[in-house]
KEKE-3310 file (N, C-alpha, C; in steps of 0.2 Angstrom, whole numbers, plus 5000, padded with zeros to 4 digits):
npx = (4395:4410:4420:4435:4451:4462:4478:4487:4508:4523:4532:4526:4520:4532:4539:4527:4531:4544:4545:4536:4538:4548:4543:4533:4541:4543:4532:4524:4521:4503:4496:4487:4482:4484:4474:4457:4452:4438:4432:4426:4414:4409:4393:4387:4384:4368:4357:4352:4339:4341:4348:4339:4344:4339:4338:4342:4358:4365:4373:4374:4374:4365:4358:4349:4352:4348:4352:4347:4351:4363:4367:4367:4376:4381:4371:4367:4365:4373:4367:4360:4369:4376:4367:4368:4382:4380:4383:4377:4384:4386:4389:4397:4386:4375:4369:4367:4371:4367:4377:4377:4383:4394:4398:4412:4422:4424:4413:4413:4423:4422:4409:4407:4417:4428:4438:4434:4433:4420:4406:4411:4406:4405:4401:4392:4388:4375:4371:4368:4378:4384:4384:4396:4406:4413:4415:4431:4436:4445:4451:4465:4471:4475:4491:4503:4513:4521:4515:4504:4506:4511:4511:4502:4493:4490:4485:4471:4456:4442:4425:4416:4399:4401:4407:4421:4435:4447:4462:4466:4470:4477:4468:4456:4446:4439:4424:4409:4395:4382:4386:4384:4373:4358:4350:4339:4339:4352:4362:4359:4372:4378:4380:4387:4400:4415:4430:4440:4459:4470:4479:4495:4499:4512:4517:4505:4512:4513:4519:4521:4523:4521:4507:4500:4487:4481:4468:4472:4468:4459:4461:4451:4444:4436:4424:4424:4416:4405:4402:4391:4386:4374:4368:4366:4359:4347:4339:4333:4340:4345:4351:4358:4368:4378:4383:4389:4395:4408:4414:4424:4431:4443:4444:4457:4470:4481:4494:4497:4502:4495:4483:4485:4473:4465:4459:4450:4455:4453:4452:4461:4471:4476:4490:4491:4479:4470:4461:4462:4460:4457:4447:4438:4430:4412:4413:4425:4431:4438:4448:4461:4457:4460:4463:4462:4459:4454:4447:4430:4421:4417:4405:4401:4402:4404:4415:4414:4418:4425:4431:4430:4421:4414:4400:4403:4415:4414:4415:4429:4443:4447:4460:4472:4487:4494:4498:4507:4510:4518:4529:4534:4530:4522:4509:4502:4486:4468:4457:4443:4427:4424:4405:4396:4386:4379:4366:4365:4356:4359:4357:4347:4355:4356:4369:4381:4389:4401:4402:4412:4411:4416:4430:4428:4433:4422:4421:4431:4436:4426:4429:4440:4439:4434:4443:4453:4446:4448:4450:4465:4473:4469:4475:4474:4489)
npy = (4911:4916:4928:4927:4936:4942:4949:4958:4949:4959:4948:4941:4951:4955:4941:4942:4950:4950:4939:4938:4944:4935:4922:4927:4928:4917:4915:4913:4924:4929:4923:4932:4943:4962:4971:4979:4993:5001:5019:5032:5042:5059:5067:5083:5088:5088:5098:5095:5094:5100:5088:5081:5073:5062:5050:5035:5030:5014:4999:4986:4981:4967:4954:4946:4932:4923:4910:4917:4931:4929:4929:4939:4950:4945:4945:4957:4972:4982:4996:4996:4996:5008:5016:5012:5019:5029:5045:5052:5070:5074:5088:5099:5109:5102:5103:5095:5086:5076:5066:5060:5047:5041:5029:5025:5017:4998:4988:4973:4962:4970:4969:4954:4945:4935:4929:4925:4910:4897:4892:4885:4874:4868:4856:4860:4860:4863:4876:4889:4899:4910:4928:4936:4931:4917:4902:4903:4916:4926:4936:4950:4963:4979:4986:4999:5012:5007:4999:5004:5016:5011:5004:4993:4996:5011:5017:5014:5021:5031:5033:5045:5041:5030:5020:5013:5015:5019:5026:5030:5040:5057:5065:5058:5046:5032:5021:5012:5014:5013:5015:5030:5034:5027:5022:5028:5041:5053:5049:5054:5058:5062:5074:5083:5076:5067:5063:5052:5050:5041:5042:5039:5040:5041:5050:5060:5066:5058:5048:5031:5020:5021:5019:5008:5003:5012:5020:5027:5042:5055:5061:5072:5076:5086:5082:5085:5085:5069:5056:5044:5029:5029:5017:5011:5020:5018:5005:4991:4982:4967:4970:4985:4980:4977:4989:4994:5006:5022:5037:5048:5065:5075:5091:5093:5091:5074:5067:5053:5038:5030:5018:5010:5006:4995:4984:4971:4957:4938:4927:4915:4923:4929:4933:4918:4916:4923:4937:4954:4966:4979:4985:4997:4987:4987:4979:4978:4994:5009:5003:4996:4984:4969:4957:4941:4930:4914:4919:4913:4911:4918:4931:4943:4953:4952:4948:4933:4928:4922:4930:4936:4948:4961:4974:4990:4986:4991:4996:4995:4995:4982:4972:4963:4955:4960:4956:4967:4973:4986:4987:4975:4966:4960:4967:4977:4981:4990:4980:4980:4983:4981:4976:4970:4954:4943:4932:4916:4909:4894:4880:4876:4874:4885:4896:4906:4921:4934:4947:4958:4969:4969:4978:4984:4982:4994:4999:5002:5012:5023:5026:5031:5040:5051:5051:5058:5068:5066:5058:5052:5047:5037:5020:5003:4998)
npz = (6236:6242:6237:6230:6235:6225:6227:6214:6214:6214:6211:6199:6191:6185:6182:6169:6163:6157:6153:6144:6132:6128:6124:6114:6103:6099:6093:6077:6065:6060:6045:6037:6025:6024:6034:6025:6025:6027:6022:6029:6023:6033:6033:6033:6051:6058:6067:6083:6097:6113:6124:6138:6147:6155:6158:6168:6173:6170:6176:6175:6162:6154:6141:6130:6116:6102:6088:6078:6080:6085:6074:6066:6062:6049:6039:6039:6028:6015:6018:6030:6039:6036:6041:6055:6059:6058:6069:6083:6093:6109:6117:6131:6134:6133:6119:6104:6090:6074:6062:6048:6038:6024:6014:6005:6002:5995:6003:6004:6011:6024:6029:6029:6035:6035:6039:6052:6063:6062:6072:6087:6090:6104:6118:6131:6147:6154:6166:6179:6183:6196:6191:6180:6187:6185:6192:6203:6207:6197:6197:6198:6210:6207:6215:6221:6216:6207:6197:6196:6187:6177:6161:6153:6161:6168:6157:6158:6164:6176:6174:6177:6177:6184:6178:6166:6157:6144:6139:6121:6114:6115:6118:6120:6125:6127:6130:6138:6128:6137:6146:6148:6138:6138:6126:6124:6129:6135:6149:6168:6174:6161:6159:6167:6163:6167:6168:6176:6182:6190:6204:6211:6228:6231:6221:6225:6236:6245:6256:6251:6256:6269:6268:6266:6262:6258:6247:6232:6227:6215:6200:6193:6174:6166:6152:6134:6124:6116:6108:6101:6093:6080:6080:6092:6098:6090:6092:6098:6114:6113:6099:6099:6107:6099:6095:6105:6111:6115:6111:6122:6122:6129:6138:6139:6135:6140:6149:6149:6143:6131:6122:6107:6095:6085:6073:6077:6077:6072:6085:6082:6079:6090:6102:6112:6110:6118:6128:6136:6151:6161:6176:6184:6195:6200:6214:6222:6227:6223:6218:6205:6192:6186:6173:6163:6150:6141:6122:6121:6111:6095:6087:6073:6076:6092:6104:6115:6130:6147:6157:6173:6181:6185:6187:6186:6177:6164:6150:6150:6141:6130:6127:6118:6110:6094:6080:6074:6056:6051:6064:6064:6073:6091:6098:6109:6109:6107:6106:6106:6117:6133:6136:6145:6150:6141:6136:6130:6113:6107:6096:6105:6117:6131:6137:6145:6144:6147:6138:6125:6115:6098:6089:6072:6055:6050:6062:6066:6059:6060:6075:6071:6064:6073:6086:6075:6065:6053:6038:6034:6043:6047:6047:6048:6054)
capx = (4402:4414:4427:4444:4452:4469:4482:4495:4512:4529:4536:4521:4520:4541:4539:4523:4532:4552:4547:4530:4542:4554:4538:4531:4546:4544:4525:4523:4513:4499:4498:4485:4485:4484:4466:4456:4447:4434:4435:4419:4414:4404:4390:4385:4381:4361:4358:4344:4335:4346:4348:4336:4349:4334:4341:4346:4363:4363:4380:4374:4371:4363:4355:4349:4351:4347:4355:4347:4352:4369:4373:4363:4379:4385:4367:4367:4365:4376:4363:4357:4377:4378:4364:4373:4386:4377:4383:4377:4389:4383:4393:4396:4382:4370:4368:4366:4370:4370:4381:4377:4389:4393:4405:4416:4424:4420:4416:4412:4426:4420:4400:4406:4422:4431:4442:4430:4430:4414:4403:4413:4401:4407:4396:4391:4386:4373:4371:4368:4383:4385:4384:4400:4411:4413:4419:4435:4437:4451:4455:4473:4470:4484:4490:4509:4515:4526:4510:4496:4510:4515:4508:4496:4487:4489:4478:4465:4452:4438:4421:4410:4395:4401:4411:4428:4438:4453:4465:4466:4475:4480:4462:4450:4443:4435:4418:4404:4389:4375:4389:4382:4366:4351:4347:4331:4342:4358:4362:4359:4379:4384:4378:4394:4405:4422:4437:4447:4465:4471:4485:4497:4500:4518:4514:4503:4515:4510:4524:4516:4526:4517:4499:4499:4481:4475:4467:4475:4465:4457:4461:4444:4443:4429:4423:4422:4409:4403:4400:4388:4387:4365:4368:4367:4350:4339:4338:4333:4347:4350:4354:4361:4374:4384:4388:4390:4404:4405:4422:4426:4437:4445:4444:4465:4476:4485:4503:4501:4502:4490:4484:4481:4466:4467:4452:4452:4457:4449:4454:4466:4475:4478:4495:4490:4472:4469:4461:4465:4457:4459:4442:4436:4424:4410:4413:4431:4429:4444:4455:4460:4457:4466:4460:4463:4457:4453:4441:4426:4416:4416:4403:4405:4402:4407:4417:4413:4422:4423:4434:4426:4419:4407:4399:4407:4420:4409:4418:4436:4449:4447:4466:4478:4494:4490:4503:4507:4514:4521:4532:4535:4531:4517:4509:4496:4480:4463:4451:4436:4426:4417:4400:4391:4383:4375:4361:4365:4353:4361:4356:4345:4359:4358:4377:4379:4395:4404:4403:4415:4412:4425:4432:4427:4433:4418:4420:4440:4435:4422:4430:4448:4438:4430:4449:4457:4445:4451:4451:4469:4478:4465:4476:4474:4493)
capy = (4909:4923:4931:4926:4942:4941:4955:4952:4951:4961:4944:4938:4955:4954:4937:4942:4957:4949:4932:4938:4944:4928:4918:4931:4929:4910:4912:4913:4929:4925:4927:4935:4949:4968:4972:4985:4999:5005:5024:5034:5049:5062:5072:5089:5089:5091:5100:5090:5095:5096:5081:5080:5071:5059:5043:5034:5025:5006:4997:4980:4977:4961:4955:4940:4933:4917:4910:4922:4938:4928:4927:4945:4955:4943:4945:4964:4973:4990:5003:4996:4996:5014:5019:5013:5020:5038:5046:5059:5071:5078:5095:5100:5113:5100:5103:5088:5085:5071:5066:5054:5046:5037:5023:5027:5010:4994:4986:4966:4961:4974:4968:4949:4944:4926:4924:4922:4906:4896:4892:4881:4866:4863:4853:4863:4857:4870:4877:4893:4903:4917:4931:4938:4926:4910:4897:4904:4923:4927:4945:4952:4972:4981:4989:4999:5015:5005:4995:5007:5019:5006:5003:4996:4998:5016:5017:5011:5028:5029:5038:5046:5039:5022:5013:5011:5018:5017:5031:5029:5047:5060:5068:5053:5038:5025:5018:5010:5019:5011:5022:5039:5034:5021:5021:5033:5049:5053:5047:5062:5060:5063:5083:5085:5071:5068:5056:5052:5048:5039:5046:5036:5043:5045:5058:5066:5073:5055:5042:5025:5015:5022:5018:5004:5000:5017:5021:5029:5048:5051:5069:5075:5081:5085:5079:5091:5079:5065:5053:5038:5028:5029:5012:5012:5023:5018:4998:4986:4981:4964:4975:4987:4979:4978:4996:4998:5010:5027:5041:5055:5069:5079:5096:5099:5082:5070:5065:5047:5034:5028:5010:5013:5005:4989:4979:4964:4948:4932:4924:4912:4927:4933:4929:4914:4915:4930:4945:4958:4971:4983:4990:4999:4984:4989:4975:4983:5001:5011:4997:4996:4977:4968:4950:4939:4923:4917:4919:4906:4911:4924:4933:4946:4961:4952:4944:4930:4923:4920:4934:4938:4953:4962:4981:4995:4985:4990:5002:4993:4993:4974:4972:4958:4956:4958:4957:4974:4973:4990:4987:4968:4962:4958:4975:4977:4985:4987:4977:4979:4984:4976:4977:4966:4949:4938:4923:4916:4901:4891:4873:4871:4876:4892:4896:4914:4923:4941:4949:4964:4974:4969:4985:4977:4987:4998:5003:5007:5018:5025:5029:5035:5046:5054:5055:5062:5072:5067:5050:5051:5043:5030:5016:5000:4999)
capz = (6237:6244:6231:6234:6233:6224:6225:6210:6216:6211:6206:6196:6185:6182:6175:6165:6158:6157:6150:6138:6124:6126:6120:6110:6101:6098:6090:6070:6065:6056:6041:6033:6021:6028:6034:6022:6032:6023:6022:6030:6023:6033:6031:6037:6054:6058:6074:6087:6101:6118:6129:6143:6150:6158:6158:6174:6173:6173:6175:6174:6156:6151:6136:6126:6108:6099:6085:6071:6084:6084:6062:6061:6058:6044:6035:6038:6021:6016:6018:6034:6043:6037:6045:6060:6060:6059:6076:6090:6097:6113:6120:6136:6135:6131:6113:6101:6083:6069:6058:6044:6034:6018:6014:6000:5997:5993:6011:6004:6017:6032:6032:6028:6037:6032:6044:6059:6063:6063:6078:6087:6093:6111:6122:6137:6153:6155:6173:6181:6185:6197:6187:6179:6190:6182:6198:6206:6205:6195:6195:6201:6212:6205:6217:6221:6210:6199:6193:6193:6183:6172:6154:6151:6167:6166:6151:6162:6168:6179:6171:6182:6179:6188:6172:6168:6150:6141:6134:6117:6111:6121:6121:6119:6129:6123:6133:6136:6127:6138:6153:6146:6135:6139:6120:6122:6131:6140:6160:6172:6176:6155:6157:6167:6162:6169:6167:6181:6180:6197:6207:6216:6232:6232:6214:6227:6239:6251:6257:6250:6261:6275:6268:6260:6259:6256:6238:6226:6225:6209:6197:6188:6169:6160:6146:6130:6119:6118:6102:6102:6086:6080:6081:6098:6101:6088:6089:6104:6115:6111:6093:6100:6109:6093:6094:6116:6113:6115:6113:6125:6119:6136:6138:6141:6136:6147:6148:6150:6137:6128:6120:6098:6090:6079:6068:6079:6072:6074:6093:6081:6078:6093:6107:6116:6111:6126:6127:6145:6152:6166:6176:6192:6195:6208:6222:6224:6224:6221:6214:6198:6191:6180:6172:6157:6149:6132:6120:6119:6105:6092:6080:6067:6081:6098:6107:6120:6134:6153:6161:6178:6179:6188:6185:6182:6173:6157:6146:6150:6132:6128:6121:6115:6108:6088:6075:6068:6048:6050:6067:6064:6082:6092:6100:6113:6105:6106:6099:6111:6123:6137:6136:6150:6152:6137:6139:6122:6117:6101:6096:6109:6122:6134:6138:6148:6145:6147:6132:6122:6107:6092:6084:6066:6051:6049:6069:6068:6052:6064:6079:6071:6062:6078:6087:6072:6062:6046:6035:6032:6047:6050:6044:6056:6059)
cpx = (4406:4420:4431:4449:4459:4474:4487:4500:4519:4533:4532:4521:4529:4542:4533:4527:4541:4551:4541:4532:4547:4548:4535:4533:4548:4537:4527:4519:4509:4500:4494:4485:4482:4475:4464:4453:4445:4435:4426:4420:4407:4400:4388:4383:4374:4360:4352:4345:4341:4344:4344:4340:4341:4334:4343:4352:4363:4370:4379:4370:4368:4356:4354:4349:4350:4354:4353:4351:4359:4375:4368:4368:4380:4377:4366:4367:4372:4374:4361:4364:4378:4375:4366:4377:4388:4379:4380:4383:4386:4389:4391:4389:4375:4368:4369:4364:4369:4371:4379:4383:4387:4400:4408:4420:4420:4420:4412:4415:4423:4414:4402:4415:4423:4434:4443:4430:4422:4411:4408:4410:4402:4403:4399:4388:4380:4372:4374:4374:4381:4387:4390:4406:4410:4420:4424:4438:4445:4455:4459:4470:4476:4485:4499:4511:4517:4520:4504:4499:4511:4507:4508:4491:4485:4485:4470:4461:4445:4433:4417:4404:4395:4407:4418:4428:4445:4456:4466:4469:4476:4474:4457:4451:4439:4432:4415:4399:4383:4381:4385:4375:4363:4348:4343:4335:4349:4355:4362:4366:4383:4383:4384:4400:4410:4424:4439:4453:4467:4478:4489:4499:4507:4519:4510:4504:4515:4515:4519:4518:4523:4511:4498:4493:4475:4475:4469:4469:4464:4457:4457:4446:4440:4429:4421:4413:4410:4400:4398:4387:4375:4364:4364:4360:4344:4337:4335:4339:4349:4354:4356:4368:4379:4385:4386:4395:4402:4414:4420:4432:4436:4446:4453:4467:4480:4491:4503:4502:4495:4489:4480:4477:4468:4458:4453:4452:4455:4453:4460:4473:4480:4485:4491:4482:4469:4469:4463:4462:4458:4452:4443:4428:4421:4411:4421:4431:4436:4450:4453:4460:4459:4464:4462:4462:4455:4448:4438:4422:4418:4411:4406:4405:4404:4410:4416:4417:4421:4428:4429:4429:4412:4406:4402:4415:4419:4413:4425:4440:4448:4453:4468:4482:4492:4498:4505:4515:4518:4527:4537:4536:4524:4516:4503:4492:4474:4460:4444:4435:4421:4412:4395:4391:4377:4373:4364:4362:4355:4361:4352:4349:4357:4367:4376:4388:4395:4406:4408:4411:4416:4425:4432:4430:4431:4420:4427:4438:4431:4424:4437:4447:4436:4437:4453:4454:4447:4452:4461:4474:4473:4467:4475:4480:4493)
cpy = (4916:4923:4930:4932:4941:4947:4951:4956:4954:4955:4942:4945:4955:4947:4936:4946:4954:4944:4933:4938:4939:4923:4922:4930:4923:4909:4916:4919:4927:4928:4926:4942:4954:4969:4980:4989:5003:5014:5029:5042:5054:5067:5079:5089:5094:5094:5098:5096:5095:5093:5085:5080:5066:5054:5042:5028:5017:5000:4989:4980:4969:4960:4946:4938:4924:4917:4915:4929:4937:4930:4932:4949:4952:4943:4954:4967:4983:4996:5002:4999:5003:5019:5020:5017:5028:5038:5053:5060:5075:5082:5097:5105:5111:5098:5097:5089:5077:5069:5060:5053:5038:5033:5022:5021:5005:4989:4977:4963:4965:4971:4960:4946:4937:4924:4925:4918:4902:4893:4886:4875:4862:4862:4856:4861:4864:4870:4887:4897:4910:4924:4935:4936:4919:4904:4902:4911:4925:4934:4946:4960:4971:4986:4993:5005:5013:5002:5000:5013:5017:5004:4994:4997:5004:5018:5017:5019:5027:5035:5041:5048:5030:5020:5015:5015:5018:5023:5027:5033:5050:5065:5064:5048:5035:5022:5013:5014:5018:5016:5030:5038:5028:5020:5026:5042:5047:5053:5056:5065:5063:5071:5086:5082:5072:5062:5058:5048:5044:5044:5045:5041:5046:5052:5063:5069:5066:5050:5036:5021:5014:5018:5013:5004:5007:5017:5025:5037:5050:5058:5069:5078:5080:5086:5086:5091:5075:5062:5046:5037:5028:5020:5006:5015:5022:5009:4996:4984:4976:4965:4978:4986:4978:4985:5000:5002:5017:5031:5049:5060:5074:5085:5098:5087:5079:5071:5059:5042:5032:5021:5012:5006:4997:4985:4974:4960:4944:4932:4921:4916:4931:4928:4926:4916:4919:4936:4946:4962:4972:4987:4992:4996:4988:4986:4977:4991:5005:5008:4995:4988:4976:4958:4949:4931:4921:4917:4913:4907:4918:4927:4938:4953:4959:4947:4939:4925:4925:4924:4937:4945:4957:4970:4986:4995:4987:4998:5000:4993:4985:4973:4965:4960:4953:4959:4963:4973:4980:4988:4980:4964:4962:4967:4971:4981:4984:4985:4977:4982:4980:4979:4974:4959:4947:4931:4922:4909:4898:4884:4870:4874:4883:4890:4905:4915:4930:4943:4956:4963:4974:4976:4981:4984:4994:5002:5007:5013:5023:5030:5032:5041:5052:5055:5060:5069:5073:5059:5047:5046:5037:5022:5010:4997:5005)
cpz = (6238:6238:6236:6231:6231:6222:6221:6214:6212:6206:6199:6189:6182:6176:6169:6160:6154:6151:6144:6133:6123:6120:6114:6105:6097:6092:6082:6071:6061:6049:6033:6030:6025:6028:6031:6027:6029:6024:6021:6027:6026:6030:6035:6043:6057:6066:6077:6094:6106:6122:6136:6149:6158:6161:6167:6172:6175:6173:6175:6167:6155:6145:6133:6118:6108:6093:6078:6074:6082:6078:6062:6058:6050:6038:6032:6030:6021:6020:6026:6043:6041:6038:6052:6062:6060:6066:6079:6091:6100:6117:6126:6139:6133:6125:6109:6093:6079:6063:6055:6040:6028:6018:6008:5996:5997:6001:6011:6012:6023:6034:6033:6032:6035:6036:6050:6058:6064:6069:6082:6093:6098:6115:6130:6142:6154:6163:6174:6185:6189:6192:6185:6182:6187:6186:6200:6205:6203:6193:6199:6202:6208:6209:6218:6217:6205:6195:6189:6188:6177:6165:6155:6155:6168:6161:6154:6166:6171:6174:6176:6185:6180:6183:6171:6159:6148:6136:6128:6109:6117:6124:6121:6124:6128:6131:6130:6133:6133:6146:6151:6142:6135:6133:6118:6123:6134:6147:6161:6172:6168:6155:6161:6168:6163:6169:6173:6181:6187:6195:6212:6223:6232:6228:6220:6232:6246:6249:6256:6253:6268:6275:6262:6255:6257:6251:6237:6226:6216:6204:6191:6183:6165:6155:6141:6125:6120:6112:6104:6094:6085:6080:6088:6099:6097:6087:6096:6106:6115:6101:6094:6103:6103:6094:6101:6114:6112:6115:6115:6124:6125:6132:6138:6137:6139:6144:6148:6142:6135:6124:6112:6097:6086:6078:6074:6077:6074:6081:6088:6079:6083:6097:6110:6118:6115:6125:6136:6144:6160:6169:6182:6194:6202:6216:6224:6223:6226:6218:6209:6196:6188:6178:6165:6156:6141:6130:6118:6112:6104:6088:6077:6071:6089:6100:6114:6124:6143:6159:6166:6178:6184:6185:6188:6180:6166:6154:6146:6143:6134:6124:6120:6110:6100:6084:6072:6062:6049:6055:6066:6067:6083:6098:6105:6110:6106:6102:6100:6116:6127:6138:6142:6150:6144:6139:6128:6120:6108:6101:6103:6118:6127:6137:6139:6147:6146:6141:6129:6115:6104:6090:6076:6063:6049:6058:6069:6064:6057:6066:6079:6066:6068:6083:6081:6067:6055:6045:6035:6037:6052:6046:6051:6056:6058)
residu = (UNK:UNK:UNK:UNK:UNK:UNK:UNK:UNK:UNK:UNK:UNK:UNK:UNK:UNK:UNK:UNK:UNK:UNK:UNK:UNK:UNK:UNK:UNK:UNK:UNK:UNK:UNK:UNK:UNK:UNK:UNK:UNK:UNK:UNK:UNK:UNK:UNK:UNK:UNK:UNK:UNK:UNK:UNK:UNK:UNK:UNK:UNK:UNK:UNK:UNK:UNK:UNK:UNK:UNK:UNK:UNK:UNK:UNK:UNK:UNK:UNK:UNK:UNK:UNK:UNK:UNK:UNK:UNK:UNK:UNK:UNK:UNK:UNK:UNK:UNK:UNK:UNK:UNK:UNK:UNK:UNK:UNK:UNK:UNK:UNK:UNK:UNK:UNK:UNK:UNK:UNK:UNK:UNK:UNK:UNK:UNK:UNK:UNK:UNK:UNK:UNK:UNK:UNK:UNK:UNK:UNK:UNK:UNK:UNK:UNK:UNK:UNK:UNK:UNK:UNK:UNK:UNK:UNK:UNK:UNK:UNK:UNK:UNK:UNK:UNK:UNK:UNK:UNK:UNK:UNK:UNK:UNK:UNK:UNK:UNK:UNK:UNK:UNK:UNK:UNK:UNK:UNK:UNK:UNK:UNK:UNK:UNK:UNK:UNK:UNK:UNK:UNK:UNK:UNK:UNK:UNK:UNK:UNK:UNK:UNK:UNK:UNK:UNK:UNK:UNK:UNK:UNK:UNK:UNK:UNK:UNK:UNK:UNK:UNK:UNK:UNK:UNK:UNK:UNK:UNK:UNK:UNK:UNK:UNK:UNK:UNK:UNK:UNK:UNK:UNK:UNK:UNK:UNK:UNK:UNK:UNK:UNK:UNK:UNK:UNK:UNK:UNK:UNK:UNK:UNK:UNK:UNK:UNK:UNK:UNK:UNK:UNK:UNK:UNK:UNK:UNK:UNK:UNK:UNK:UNK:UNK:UNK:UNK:UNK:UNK:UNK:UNK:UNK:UNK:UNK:UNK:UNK:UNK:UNK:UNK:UNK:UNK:UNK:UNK:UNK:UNK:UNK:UNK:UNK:UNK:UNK:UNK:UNK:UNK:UNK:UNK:UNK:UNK:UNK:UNK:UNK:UNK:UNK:UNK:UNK:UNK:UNK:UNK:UNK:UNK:UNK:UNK:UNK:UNK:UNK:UNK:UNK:UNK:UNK:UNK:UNK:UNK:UNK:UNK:UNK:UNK:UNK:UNK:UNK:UNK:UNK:UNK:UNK:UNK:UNK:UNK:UNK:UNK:UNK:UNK:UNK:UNK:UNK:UNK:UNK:UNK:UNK:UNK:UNK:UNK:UNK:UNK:UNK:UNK:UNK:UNK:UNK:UNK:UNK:UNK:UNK:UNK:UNK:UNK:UNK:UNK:UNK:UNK:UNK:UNK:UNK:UNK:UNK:UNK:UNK:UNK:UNK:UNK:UNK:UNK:UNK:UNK:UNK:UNK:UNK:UNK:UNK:UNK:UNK:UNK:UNK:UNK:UNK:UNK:UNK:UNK:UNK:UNK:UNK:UNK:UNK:UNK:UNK:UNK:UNK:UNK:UNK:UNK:UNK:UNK:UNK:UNK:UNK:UNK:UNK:UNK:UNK:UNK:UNK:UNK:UNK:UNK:UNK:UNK:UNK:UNK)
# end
């Protein structure tokens, strides 16, 4: 089937953006008590061997699970999750430490969540779907200064080995891990890692009125390190994809905006059931993408739903619009990142979807230790 290429239009973002807070404005927030967020304590960093750096990059993840692979977070034990959530940080110079860590509080809530919904038992017609398109392709190019400028597209960075990424301070980027590490080593491309920022033409000195349809030029900065959770390199990957994520801390800091961090909530938590995500899929190259849909299924580490997708959309910020108690509005936030393609085979059924990595309690704690260098301002509002 040919992709039907849809450019979003000016009108179509004006009444996304003008009329989202009118309805926004109409929804209940839910209303569960404030989420705990356990509180990681590290250890000494052990200095390892340097990266080969051997790996070949593979931007089409895919992976399979059953239904025990499904319910394994919710059985997981303490000791075994904060072996997890030991991480690698690999430095420009190659060099490679790790960092164990200890979990301080009481984490019953973080290993055991209650308010995931339970499987929800909808009769699938099963059938082989083109992979990571699901019937009539429904991704919006973004294209024009005002949009690819504009929040929360802007957030949106290109990695450069293939995958896509999401500012999320004003030194960090939130990935894929399987973009920089294969589980066994780091990709050839993570030994001189760079972020790219787009640059609309008229910012670079070029009338965009003239050129319409040219891309967007792309300004390089390398990455300083590079953190993978151990989660991530010592399991098998339909194991490992519970911890696909990875954070890069830049060499200089940007100016643009940024999109903050949040526990993800159940799907019934979120605005109009919908996550979003912005990538630099492979079958459009140079253009930034922009898609949303809701979620079909949840466990206690990923989320599953049908937003078309193709590779090097894999590292995108997985957001929606979450409640934040401190502001007392609905915010845009990550909750996730895209990971790839799951066969998922429950009751008998196979059922294939596109998959995200939830930020669960234990991950925010994680990875806002690994932006800020300190427990103190890792609250998740």
């Amino acid at each position: 089937m040919m992709l039907r290429e849809i450019t979003i239009s000016t009108h179509l973002l004006l009444l996304l953006q003008h009329f989202a807070p009118l309805t926004l404005s109409l929804l209940q927030p839910p209303y569960h008590p404030p989420m705990h967020v356990p509180t990681l304590v590290p250890h000494a960093p052990t200095p390892l061997t340097p990266s080969r750096f051997s790996a070949e990059a593979r931007l089409d993840f895919t992976t399979h699970c059953n239904s025990s692979c499904f319910h394994r977070g919710e059985q997981e034990k303490k000791e075994q999750l904060t072996d997890k959530l030991a991480f690698e940080t690999l430095y420009a110079d190659g060099f490679r430490t790790l960092t164990t860590v200890e979990v301080e509080d009481d984490i019953v809530d973080a290993l055991h969540p209650t308010h995931l919904p339970s499987w929800r038992r909808k009769r699938i017609k099963h059938r082989r779907m083109k992979r990571q398109i699901y019937g009539a392709d429904g991704r919006f190019n973004i294209q024009g200064d005002d949009f690819l400028m504009d929040y929360p597209f802007s957030t949106a960075v290109r990695i450069s080995t293939g995958c896509t990424g999401v500012l999320v301070s004003q030194r960090h980027v939130l990935t894929a891990a399987h973009c920089v590490h294969d589980g066994k080593d780091y990709v050839h491309g993570a030994k001189k890692l760079r972020v790219g920022f787009l640059i609309p033409p008229s910012i670079n000195g070029t009338k965009a009125g003239l050129t319409p349809n040219k891309k967007p030029p792309v300004r390089w900065v390398r990455v300083k390190r590079t953190r993978v959770p151990k989660g991530w390199i010592q399991g098998p990957q339909e194991v490992s994809m519970d911890f696909d994520y990875a954070l890069l801390e830049l060499r200089w800091p940007h100016r643009r905006p940024f999109m903050r961090l949040s526990v993800a909530p159940s799907s019934d938590d979120l605005a109009g059931n919908r996550i979003h995500f912005s990538g630099f899929d492979s079958d459009r190259p140079g253009e930034l993408v922009y898609r949303f849909c809701p979620v079909e299924e949840e466990s206690s580490d990923l989320i599953y739903q049908h937003c078309d997708a193709r590779p090097g959309a894999s590292g995108s910020g997985v957001y929606g619009r979450v409640w934040d108690n401190t502001l007392e509005r609905w915010e845009r936030k990550v909750i996730g990142i895209f990971s790839g393609h799951q066969w998922l085979e429950i009751d008998g059924e196979n059922r294939d979807y596109n998959v995200a990595v939830r930020i669960t309690p234990l991950k925010f704690a994680q990875i806002c230790y690994w932006v800020h260098g300190n427990r103190l301002d890792c609250s998740p509002d």
